[in-house]
C-alpha positions as protocol buffer text, in pm:
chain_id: "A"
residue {
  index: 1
  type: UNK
  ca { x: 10720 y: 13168 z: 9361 }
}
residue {
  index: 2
  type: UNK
  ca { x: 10930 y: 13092 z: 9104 }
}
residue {
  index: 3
  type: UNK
  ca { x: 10907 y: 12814 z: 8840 }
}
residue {
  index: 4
  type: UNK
  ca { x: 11148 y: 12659 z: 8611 }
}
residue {
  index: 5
  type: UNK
  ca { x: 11067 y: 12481 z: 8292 }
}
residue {
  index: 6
  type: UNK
  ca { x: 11282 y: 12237 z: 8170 }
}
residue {
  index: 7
  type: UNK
  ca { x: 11313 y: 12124 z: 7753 }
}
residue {
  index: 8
  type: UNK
  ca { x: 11457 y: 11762 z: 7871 }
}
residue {
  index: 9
  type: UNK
  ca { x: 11803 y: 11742 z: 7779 }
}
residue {
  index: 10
  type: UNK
  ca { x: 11955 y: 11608 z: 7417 }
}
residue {
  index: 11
  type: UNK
  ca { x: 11796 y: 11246 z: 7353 }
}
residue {
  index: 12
  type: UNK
  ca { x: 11880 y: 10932 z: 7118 }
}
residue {
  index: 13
  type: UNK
  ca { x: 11710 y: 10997 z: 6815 }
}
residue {
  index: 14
  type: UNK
  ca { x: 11364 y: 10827 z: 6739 }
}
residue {
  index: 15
  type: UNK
  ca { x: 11448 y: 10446 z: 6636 }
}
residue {
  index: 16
  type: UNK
  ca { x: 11133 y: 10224 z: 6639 }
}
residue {
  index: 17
  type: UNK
  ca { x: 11337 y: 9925 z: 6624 }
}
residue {
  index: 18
  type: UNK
  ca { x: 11552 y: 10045 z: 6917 }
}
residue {
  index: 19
  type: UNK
  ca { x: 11298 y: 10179 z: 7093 }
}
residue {
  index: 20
  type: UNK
  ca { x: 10918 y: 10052 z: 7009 }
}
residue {
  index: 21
  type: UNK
  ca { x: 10781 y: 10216 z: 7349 }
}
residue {
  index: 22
  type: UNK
  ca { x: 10901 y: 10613 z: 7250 }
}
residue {
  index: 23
  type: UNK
  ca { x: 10877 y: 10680 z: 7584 }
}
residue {
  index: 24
  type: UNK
  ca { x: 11151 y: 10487 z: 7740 }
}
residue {
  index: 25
  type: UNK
  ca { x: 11368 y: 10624 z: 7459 }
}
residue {
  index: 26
  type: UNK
  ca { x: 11645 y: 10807 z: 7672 }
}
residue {
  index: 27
  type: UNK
  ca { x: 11913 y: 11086 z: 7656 }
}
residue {
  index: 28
  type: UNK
  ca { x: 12232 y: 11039 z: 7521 }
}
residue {
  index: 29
  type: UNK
  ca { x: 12619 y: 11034 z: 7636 }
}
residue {
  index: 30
  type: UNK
  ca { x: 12656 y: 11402 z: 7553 }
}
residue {
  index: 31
  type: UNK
  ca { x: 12344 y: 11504 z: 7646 }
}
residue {
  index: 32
  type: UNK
  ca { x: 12352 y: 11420 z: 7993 }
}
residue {
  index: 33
  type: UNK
  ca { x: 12666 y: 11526 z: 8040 }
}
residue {
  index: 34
  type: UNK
  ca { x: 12607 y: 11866 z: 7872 }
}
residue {
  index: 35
  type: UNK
  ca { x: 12306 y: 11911 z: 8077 }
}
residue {
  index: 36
  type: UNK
  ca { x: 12489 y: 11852 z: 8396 }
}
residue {
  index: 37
  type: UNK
  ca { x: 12768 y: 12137 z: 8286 }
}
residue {
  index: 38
  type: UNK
  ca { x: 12473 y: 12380 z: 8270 }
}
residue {
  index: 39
  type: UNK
  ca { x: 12286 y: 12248 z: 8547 }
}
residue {
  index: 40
  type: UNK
  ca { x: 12620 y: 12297 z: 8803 }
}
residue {
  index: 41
  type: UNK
  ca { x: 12681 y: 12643 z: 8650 }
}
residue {
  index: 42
  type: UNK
  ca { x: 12331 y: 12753 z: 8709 }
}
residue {
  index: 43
  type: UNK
  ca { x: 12282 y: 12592 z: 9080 }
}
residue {
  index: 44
  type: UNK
  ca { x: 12606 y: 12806 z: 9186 }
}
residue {
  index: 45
  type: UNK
  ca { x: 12434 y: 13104 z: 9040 }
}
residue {
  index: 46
  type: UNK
  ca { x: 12100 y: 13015 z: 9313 }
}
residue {
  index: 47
  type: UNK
  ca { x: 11910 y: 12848 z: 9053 }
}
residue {
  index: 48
  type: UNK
  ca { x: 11779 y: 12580 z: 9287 }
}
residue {
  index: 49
  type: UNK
  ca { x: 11434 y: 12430 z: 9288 }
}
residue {
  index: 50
  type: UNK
  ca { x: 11321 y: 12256 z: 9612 }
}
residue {
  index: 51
  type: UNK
  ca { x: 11070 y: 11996 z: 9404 }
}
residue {
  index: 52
  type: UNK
  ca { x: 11123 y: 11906 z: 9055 }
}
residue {
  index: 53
  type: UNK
  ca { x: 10809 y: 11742 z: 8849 }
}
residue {
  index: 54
  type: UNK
  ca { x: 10868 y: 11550 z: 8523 }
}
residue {
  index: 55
  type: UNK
  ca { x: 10726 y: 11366 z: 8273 }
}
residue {
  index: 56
  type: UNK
  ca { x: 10702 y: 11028 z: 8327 }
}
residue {
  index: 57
  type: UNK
  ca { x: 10886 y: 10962 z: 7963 }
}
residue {
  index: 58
  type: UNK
  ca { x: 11266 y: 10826 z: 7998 }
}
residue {
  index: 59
  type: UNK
  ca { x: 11431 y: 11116 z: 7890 }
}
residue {
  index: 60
  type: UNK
  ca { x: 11270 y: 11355 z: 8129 }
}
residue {
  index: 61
  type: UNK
  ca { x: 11320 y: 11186 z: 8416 }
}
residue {
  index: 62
  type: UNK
  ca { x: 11668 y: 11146 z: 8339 }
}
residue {
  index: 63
  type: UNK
  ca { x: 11683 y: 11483 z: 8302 }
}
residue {
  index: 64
  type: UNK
  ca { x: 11516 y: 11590 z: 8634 }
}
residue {
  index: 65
  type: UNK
  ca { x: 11765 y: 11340 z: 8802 }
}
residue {
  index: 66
  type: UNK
  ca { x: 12038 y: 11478 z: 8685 }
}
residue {
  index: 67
  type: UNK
  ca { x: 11924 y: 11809 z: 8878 }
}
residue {
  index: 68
  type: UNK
  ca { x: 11810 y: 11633 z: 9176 }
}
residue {
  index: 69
  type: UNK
  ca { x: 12178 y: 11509 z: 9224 }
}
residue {
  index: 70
  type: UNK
  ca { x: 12330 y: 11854 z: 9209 }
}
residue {
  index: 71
  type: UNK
  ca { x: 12086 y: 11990 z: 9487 }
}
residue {
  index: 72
  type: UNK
  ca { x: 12098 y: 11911 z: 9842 }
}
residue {
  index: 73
  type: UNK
  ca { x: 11772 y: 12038 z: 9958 }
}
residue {
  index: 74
  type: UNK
  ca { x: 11571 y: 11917 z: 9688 }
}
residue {
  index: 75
  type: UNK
  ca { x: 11274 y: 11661 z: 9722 }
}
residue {
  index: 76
  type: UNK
  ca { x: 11236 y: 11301 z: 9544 }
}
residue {
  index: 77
  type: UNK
  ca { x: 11113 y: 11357 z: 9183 }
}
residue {
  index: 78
  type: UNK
  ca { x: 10761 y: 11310 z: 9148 }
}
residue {
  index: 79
  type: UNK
  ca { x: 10623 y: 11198 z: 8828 }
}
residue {
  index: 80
  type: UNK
  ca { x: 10328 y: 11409 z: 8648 }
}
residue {
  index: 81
  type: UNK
  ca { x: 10145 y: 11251 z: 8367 }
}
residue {
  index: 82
  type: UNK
  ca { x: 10035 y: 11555 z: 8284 }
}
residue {
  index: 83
  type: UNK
  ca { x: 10359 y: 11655 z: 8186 }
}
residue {
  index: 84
  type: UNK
  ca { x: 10371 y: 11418 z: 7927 }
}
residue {
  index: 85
  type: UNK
  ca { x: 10273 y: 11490 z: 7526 }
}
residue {
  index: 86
  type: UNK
  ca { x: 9991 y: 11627 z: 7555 }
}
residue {
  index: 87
  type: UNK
  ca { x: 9939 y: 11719 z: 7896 }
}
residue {
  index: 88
  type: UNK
  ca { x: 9694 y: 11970 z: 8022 }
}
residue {
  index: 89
  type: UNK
  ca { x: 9775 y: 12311 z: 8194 }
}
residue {
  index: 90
  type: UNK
  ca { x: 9544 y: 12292 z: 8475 }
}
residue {
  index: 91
  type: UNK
  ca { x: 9667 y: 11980 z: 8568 }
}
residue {
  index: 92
  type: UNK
  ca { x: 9993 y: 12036 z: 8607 }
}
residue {
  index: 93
  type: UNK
  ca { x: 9930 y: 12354 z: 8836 }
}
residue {
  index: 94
  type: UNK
  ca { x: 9696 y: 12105 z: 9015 }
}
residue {
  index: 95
  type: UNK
  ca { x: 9950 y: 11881 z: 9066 }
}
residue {
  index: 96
  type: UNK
  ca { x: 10212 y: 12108 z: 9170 }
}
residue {
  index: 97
  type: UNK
  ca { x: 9947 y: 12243 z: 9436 }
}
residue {
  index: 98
  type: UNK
  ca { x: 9931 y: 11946 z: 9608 }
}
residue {
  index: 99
  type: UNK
  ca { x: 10297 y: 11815 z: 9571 }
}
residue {
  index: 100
  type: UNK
  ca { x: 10507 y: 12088 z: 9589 }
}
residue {
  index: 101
  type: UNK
  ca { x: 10262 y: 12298 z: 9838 }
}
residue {
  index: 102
  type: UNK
  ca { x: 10432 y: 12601 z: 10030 }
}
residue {
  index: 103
  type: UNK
  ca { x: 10778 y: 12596 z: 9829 }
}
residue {
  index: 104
  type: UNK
  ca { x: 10913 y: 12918 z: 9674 }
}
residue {
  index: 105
  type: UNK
  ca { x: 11098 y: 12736 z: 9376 }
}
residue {
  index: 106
  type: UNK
  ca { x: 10990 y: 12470 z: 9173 }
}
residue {
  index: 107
  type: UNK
  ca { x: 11044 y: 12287 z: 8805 }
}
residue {
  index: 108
  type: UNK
  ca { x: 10876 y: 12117 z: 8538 }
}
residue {
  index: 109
  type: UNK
  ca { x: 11088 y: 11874 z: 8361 }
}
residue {
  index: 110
  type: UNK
  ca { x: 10900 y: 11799 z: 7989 }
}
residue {
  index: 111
  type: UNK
  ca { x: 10861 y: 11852 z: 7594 }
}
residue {
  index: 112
  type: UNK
  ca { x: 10814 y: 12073 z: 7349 }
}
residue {
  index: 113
  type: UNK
  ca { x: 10537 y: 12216 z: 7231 }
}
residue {
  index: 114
  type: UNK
  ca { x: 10401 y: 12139 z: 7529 }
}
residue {
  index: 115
  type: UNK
  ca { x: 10610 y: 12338 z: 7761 }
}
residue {
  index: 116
  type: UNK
  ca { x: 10636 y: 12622 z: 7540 }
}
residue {
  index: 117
  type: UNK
  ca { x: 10253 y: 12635 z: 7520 }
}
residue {
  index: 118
  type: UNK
  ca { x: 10236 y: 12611 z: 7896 }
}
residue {
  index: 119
  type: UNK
  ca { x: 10465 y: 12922 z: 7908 }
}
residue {
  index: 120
  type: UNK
  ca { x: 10304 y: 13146 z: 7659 }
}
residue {
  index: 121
  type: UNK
  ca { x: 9989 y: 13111 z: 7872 }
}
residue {
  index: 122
  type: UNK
  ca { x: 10140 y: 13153 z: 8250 }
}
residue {
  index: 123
  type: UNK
  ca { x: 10334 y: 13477 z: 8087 }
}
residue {
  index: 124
  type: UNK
  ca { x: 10042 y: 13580 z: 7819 }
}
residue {
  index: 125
  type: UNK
  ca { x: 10271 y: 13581 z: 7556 }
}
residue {
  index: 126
  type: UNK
  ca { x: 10207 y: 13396 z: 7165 }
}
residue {
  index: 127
  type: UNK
  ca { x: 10360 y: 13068 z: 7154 }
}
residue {
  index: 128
  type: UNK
  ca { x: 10532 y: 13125 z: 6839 }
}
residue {
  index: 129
  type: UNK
  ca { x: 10725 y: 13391 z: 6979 }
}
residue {
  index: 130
  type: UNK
  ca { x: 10871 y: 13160 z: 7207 }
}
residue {
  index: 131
  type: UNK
  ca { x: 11114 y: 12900 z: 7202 }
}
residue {
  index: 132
  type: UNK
  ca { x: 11258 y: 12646 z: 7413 }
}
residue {
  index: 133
  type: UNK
  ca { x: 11591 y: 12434 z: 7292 }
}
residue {
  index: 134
  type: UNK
  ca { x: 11664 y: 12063 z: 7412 }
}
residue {
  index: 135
  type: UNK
  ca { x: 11788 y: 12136 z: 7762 }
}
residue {
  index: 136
  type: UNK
  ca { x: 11662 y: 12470 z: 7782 }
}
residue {
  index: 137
  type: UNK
  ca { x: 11511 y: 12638 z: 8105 }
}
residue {
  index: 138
  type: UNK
  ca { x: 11242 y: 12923 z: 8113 }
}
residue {
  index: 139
  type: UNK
  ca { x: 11230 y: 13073 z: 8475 }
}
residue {
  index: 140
  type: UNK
  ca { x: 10868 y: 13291 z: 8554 }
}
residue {
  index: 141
  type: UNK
  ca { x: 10769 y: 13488 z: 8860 }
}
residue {
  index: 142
  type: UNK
  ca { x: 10441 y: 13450 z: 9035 }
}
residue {
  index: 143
  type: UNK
  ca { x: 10379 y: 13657 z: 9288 }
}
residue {
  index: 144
  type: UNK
  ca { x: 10179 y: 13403 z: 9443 }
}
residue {
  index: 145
  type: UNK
  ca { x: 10093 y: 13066 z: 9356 }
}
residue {
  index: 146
  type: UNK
  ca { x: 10136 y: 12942 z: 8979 }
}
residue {
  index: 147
  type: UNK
  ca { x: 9779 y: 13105 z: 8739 }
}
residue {
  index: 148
  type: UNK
  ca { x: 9703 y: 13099 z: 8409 }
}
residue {
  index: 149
  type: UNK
  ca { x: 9860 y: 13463 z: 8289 }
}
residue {
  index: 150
  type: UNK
  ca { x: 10008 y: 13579 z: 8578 }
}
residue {
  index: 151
  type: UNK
  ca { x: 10378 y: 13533 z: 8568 }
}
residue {
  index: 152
  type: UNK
  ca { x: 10679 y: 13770 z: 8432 }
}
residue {
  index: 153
  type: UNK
  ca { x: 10919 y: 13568 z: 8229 }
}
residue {
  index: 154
  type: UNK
  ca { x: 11266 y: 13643 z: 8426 }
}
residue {
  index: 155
  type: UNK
  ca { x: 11485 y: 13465 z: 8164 }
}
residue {
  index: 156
  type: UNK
  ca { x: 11531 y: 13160 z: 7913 }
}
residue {
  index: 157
  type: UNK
  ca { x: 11880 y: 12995 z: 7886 }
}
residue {
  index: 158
  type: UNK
  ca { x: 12024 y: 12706 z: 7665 }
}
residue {
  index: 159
  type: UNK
  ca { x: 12335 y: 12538 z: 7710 }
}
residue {
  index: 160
  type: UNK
  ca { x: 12495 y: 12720 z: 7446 }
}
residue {
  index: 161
  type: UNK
  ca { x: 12452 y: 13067 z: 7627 }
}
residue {
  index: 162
  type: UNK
  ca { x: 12593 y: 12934 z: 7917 }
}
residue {
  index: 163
  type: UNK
  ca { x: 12943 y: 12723 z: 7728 }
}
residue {
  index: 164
  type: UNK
  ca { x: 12777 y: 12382 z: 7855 }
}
């Protein structure tokens, strides 16, 4: 199996008077469409999830959309609150168990330092050796269904790596 974790793309900067509610603050112009650039790049490289989970803030499900629309095959997003600040491990791997069941690729769309904690455990690695840009994606390599310390980290890219 292979998982993708997704940094949500480049959002409007925190503005309690624009947004009170931080989590319906969402991604901006250039952000979503620098995100798409490296989101087409990568899907005609085979990067391709068949089920994409995301936090339920704004800016990550914008994010996950904005995948979902370049793929043909790929499920409705589902929404994990567990993928939200503060989210717990197990309960994302829980979810993904029971939603995305049987499929070889699959993505988590949320925010840092969540996700990068989440990483440094599936690949056994210290956090603060890792690091995951605004619209970054981490891709590890279970050989069989997602587990604490058992996936290879295949690759991390940002949109800078990639021109998008």
């Amino acid at each position: 199996m292979r998982l993708y974790l997704v940094r949500h793309a480049w959002a409007e900067s925190r503005d309690d008077a624009r947004w009170p509610d931080d989590r319906r603050r969402p991604l901006t112009k250039e952000g979503r469409k620098r995100f798409r650039r490296m989101i087409r790049l990568l899907a005609k490289r085979g990067v391709r999830p068949q089920w994409i989970a995301a936090s339920p803030y704004a800016r990550c499900r914008e994010s996950a959309q904005i995948w979902i629309k370049q793929l043909r095959d790929c499920r409705p997003l589902s929404l994990c609150d567990a993928l939200a600040p503060e989210g717990k491990l197990s309960e994302v791997i829980q979810f993904t168990e029971q939603q995305g069941a049987g499929l070889e690729h699959v993505a988590w769309v949320g925010h840092t330092p969540e996700l990068r904690d989440f990483l440094a455990v599936l690949i056994q690695a210290p956090p603060d050796r890792l690091h995951l840009a605004k619209g970054a994606i981490a891709c590890v390599e279970f050989d069989g269904p997602i587990r604490e310390g058992a996936g290879r980290l295949l690759w991390i890219v940002e949109a800078d790596l990639v021109g998008a």
